[in-house]
N, C-alpha and C positions, 0 to 999 in steps of 0.2 A: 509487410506481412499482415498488420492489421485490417488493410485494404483488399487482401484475398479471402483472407477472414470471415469478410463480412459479406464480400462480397458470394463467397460460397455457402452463405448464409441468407441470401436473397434482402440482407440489408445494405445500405447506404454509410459509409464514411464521411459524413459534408464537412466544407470545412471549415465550420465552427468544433465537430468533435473532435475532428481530424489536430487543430489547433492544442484543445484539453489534453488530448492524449499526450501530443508533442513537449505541452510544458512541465505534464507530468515526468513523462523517459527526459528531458532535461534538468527535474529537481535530483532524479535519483532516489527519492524518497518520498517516505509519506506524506502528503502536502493538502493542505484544509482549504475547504472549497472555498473561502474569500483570501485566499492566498492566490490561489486559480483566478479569480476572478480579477483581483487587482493588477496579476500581470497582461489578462485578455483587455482591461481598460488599456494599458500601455498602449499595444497593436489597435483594439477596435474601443474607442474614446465611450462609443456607446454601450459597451455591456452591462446588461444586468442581471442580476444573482440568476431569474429564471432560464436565460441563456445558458451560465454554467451547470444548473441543477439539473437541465436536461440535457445536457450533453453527458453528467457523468453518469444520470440514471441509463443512459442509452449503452454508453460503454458499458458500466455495472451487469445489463443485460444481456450484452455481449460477451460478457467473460472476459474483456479485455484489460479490464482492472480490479483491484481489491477494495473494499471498505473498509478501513482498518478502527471497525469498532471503537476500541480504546482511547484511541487518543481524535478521533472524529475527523478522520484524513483519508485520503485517497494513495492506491498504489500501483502501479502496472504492473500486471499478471507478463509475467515470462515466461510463461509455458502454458500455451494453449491448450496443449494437449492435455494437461493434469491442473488445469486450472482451478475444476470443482473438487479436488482432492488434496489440497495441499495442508501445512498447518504453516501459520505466519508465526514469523519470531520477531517481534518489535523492539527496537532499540527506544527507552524509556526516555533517552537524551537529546541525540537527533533525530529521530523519526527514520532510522533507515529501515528496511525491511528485506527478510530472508526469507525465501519459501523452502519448507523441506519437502521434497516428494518423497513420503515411504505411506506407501498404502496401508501394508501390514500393521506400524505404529498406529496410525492413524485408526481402523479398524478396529485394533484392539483400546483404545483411546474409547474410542464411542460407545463398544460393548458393555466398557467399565461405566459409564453414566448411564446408559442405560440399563446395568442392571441395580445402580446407585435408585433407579427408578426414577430419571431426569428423560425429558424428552428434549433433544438440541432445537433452539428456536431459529436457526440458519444453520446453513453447510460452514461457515468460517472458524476454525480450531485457532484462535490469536495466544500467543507466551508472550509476556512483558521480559527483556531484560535490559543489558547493554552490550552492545555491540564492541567489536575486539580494537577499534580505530577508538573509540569514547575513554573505551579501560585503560587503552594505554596515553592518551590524553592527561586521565585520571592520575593515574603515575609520575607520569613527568610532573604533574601540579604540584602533587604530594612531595617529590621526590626537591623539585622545584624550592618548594617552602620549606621542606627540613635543612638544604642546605643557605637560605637566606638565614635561618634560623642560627644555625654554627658560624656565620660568620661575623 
């Protein structure tokens, strides 16, 4: 899909991007550009940071991925089509990521800072939380230790 993408974009997929992307959609989540880099060492012994940094800036300009702000990671965009419209929902714990597509929230979202008298310095709307697999992680720990606790 990313390859028709770009291609109907009159850009190139090479594959050193082609690669970033791949290891990206195989973390599942948001994943720090020397995290990328460390596993492109594995496959190509020579890489270095500038090799990763432009392959993510190329994708980043392609819309093919997210920047996730926050925590200074990368995320594959899954929906092309609403890419520059979405709001990300970051899990604070593992790094996974949610996109919601509602325009309307979103819209009314930006009307509200911008009449706070805020101009947005990018398109990316990011929410810090935890994710429903972490919460319920969280529980069993808790729940874990209370009963190590009574016995």
């Amino acid at each position: 899909m990313a390859e028709a993408y770009c291609r109907e974009r009159g850009e190139k997929l090479t594959p050193i991007r082609r690669k970033v992307l791949e290891l990206l959609l195989a973390s599942g989540r948001a994943t720090k550009a020397y995290s990328l880099l460390d596993e492109m060492r594995q496959i190509h012994p020579g890489s270095a940071p500038p090799t990763v940094y432009r392959a993510l800036d190329f994708l980043l300009s392609a819309g093919l991925i997210h920047r996730i702000e926050s925590i200074n990671a990368f995320a594959v965009c899954h929906d092309l089509t609403q890419c520059q419209h979405g709001i990300l929902v970051v899990c604070q714990q593992c790094g996974n990521v949610t996109e919601l597509h509602e325009p309307k929230l979103r819209q009314a979202l930006v009307s509200q800072i911008e009449a706070a008298g805020y101009r947005l310095s990018g398109d990316g709307i990011e929410l810090k939380g935890v994710c429903a697999q972490c919460q319920a992680n969280e529980q069993a720990s808790a729940e874990g230790a209370k009963a190590a606790a009574h016995s």
